[in-house]
NUDRENLUM-346197 format. One record per residue (C-alpha): residue in three letters; x, y, z. Coordinates in steps of 0.2 Angstrom, whole numbers, plus 5000, padded with zeros to 4 digits. Layout:
N
ALAXYZ/...
//
This chain:
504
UNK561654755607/UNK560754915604/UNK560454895584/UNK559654985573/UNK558354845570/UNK558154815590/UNK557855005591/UNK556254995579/UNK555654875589/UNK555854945607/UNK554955095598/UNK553555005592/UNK553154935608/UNK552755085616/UNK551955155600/UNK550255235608/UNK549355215590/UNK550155035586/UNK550354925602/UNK550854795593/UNK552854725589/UNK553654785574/UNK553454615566/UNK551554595567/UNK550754585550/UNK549754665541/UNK548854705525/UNK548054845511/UNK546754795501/UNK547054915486/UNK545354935478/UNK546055065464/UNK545055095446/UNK546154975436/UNK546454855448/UNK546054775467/UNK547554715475/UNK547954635490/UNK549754655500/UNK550154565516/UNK551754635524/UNK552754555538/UNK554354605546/UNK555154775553/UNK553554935551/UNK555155035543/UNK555354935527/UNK554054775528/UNK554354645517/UNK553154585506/UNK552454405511/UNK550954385498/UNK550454495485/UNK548954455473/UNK547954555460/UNK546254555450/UNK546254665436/UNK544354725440/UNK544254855432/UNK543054965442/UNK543455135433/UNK543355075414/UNK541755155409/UNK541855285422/UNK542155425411/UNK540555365398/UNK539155295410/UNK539955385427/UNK539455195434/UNK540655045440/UNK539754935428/UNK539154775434/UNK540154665428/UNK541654735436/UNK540754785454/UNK540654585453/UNK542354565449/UNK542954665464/UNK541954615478/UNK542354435473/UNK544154485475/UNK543854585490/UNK543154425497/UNK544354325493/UNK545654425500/UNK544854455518/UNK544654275519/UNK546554255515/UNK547054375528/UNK545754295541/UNK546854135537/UNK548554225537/UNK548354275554/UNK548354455549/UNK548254565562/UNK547854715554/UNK546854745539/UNK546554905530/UNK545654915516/UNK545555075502/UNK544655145489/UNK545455285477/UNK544555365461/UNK543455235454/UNK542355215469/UNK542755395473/UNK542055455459/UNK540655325453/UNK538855375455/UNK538555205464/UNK540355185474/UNK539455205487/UNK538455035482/UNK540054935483/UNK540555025500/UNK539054935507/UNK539354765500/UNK540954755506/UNK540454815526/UNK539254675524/UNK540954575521/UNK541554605536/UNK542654755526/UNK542654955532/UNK543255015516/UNK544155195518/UNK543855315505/UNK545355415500/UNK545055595493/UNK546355625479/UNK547255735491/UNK547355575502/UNK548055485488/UNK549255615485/UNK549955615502/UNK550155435502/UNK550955425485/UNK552255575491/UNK552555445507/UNK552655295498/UNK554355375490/UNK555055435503/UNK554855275512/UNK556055205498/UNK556955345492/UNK557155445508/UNK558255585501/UNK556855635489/UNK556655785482/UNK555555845467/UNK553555795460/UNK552855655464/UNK551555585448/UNK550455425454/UNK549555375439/UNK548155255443/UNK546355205432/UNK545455335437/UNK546555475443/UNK548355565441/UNK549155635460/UNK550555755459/UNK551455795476/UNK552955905480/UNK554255815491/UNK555555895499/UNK556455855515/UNK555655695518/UNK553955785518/UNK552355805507/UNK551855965504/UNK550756035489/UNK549855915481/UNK548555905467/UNK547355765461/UNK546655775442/UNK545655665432/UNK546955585421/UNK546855415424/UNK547455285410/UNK545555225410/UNK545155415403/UNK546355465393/UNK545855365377/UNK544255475376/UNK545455635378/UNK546655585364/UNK545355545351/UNK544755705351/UNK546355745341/UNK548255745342/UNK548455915354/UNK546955895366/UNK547755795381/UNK549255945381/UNK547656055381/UNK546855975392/UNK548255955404/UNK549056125403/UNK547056195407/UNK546856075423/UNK548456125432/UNK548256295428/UNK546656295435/UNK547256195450/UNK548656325454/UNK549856185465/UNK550956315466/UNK552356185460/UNK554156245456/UNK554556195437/UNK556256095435/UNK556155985448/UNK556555785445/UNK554955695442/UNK554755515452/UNK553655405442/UNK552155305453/UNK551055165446/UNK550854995438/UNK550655075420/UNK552155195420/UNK553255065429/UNK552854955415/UNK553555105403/UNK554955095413/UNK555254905411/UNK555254925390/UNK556455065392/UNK557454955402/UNK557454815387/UNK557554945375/UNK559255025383/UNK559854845390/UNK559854895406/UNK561154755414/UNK559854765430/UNK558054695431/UNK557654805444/UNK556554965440/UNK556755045458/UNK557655205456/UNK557955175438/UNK558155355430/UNK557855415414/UNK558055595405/UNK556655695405/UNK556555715384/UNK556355515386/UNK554755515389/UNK554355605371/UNK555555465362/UNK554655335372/UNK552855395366/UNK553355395349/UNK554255205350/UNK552755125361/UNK551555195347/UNK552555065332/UNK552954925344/UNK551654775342/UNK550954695357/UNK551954535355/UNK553654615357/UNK552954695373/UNK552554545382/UNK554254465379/UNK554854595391/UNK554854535409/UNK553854565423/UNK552554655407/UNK550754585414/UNK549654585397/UNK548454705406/UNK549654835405/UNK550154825387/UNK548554915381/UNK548855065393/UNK550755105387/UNK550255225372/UNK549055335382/UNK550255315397/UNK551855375387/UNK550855525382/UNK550055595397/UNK551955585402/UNK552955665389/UNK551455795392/UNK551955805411/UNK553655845407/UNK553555965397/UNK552356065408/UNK553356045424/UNK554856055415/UNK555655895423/UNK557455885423/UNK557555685425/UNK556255555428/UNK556555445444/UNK555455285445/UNK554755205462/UNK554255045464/UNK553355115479/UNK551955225481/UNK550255235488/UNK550255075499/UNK551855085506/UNK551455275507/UNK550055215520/UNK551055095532/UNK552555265532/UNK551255385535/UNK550755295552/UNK552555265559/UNK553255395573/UNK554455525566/UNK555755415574/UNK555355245564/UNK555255355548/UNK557055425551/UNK557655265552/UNK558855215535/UNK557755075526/UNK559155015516/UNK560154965535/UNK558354915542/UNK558154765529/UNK559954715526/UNK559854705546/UNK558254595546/UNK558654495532/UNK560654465541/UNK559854395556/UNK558654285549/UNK559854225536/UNK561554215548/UNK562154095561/UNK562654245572/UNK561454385579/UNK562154545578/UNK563754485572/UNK563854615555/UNK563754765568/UNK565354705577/UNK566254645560/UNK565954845554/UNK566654915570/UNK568154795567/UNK568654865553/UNK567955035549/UNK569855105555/UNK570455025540/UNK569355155530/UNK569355305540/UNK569055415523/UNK567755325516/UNK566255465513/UNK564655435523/UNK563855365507/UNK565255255507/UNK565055195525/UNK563455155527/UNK563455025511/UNK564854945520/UNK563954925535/UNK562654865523/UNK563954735516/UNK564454695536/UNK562554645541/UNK562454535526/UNK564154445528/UNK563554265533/UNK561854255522/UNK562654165510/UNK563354025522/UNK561953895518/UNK562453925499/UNK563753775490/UNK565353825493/UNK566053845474/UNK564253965473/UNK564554085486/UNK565354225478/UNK563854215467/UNK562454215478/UNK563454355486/UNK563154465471/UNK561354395468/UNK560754455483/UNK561354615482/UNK560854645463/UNK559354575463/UNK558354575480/UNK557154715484/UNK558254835493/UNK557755025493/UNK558755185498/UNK560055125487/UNK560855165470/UNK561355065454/UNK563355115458/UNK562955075479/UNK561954895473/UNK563554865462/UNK564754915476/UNK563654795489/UNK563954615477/UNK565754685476/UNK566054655495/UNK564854505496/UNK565554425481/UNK567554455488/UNK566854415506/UNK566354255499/UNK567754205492/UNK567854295476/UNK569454365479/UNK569854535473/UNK569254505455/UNK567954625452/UNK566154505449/UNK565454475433/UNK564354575427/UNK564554745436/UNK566054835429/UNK565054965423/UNK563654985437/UNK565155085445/UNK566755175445/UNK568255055446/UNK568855145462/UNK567255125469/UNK567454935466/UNK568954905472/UNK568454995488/UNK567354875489/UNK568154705488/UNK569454775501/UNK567754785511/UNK567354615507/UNK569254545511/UNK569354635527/UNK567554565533/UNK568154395528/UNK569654405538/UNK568354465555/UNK567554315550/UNK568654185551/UNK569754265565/UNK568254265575/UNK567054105569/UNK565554215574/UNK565754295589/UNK565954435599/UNK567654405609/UNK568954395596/UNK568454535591/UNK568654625607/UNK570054555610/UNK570954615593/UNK571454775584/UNK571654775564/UNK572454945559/UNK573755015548/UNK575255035556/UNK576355145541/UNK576255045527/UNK575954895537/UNK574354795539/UNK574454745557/UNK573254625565/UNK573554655585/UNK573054515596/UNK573354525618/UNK574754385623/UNK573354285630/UNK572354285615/UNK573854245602/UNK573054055601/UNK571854145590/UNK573154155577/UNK573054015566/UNK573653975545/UNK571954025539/UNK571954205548/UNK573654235541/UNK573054185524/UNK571654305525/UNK572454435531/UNK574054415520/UNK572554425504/UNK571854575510/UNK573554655513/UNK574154575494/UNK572354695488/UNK573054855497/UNK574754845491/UNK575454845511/UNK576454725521/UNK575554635534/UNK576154565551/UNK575454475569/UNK575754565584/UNK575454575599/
//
């Protein structure tokens, strides 16, 4: 069948600048001022998975701004981890390599020195200019949040980029020298020199960026904010993606970081103990931010300048391509017994909800492509992992209210029934909820009336007749009715509050 999923591919096969499939793997080498990283990706170009990720905290740009050098120490650090790393992806089978430098090597009076070691590696590093970064950080958001609209902020070691996104494009964009790496020698020159100092670089720079725009946080150091926030507010999900803030936050968190020892921040997890030391100085060049743009919410991406990269080399139609449907599509079919089988299931039953929103729609087909991921799972344990992969795996484009809504219908479609699932009464609203289990009970129903495949389905009509739920079979299909379909179909009916008959 024509899915989304077979789409990408069939576009990527003709992609003049990327003849290879839409599953061939690849890899960035992140050589940043803080840290060197190495990501190897495999699956759909639209939204790859990540297969192995790896950092070295290197450190390239920590004396930067005293010496103007990449000390020794750490050009040994990093060309040790660059070496590694190529000899990884020449193991991996990486087909594609690419490997970038951003301000710390940028900037440095010998970068250029480490350029030359790692060609001698066998590495072409590409040296990003701070409007490259930008760009790329701007892309890196749209790839996950594609309905984006406000200023991008990528803090890195060495450098701060601020881009305007707005209609899944980057326009104006600024790069300044506000790394975490720097902004220790700033603040110690007394308690109003980093507003000073901010207020006179973006003045200077003149980004013509509207004020009062949502702000999308980028970066190891202010996702790592983001996380304490998360464990100061109990945030019920451990996912930082999208996670959203009020802009006078970041002033409250500047002021709570600053009386919060080091051994209560590395109890919060996913809190690497290289991060810590950056929080105070992080918090700061934040609150600073927001009052100078006059954010109106902070937005955080767990994507950025990497994924920015692999997005900004896709074809305009790729790019369009819904990332949350992409994945859920991917990770359907290698997880189900049936290819292509969630497509058919949604079309099955989308004339049961005929008023459900676009929003609404596409989480249900959503719901309809992951239907049988759970089959392998102990039976008494579906439900569960139901809601487990919808909570917690990395899914992008989508909302704490549409993740909640997504375990609803897995949880019921796995036999959780109509109860609402542990744990997420309050990630949405109660109608939204319901709406969802009636999702899950209807796929159910598909499920079992068909046992996977297509001709069931064709063969069938589920549709309200009045106030009657009526499954409609052709007389030479009626063997197709059995006790279980009748028992599925009589739950979800029970959920609606309708009557439910067999016809045919």
């Amino acid at each position: 069948m024509n899915s989304m999923l077979s789409q990408v591919r069939a576009i990527a096969d003709t992609m003049v600048t990327s003849p290879a499939n839409a599953k061939a793997r690849t890899a960035i080498i992140d050589i940043g001022s803080n840290s060197v990283r190495l990501v190897v990706y495999d699956g759909p170009r639209r939204i790859p998975f990540t297969l192995f990720n790896e950092k070295v905290m290197a450190g390239l740009g920590a004396s930067l701004g005293r010496t103007g050098q990449i000390e020794p120490e750490a050009m040994e650090r990093g060309l040790r981890a660059i070496s590694r790393f190529a000899h990884l992806c020449r193991d991996m089978d990486v087909q594609e390599v690419r490997c970038v430098a951003t301000a710390a090597v940028r900037d440095a009076a010998n970068g250029q020195d480490f350029i030359v070691r790692a060609k001698a590696m066998g590495l072409d590093v590409e040296l990003l200019s701070g409007a490259q970064e930008a760009v790329a950080a701007g892309y890196g958001v749209l790839s996950g949040i594609p309905t984006a609209n406000g200023i991008v902020g990528d803090l890195g070691g060495g450098s701060l980029e601020l881009a305007r996104i707005r209609d899944g494009a980057v326009h104006e964009t600024i790069s300044l020298p506000l790394g975490v790496l720097r902004l220790p020698q700033i603040r110690a020159k007394g308690p109003s020199a980093l507003e000073r100092q901010v207020k006179k670089m973006l003045a200077k720079a003149d980004p013509g960026i509207e004020p009062g725009l949502p702000f999308y946080m980028v970066g190891g150091s202010w996702r790592s904010l983001a996380r304490f926030d998360m464990q100061l507010t109990q945030f019920p999900l451990p996912v930082v993606h999208q996670y959203a803030m009020d802009a006078s936050r970041a002033e409250q968190l500047t002021r709570i970081v600053s009386h919060v020892g080091r051994a209560r921040l590395k109890e919060i997890p996913a809190m690497t103990g290289s991060r810590i030391p950056t929080l105070p100085d992080a918090a700061a060049l934040l609150s600073v931010i927001v009052r100078q743009l006059k954010s109106s919410e902070l937005i955080v991406s767990a994507y950025g300048l990497r994924e920015g990269l692999l997005f900004g080399d896709l074809p305009p139609a790729i790019r369009a391509h819904d990332p949350l449907l992409v994945a859920a599509e991917a990770e359907g079919e290698a997880q189900g017994r049936f290819a292509g089988h969630g497509d058919m299931v949604d079309r099955w039953i989308a004339p049961l909800f005929l008023d459900d929103g676009e929003a609404w729609r596409r989480i249900r087909r959503a719901a309809c492509l992951l239907a049988d991921v759970g089959w392998r799972a102990n039976p008494d344990f579906r439900a569960e992992r139901g809601v487990e992969i919808a909570l917690h795996s990395n899914w992008v484009g989508i909302t704490v209210a549409e993740r909640a809504m997504l375990a609803q219908a897995l949880h019921s479609n796995f036999g959780g029934g109509a109860t609402i699932a542990a744990g997420i009464e309050g990630l949405a609203s109660a109608a939204a909820l319901k709406r969802a289990s009636l999702w899950g009970l209807a796929i159910r129903l598909g499920q079992r009336l068909s046992g996977g495949v297509e001709g069931p389905l064709l063969a069938s009509k589920l549709e309200m007749a009045g106030d009657t739920l009526e499954l409609r079979l052709r007389g030479v299909d009626t063997d197709l009715f059995g006790e279980a379909v009748e028992r599925r179909q009589r739950h979800l009916a029970q959920a609606m509050g309708v009557k439910y008959r067999m016809a045919w």
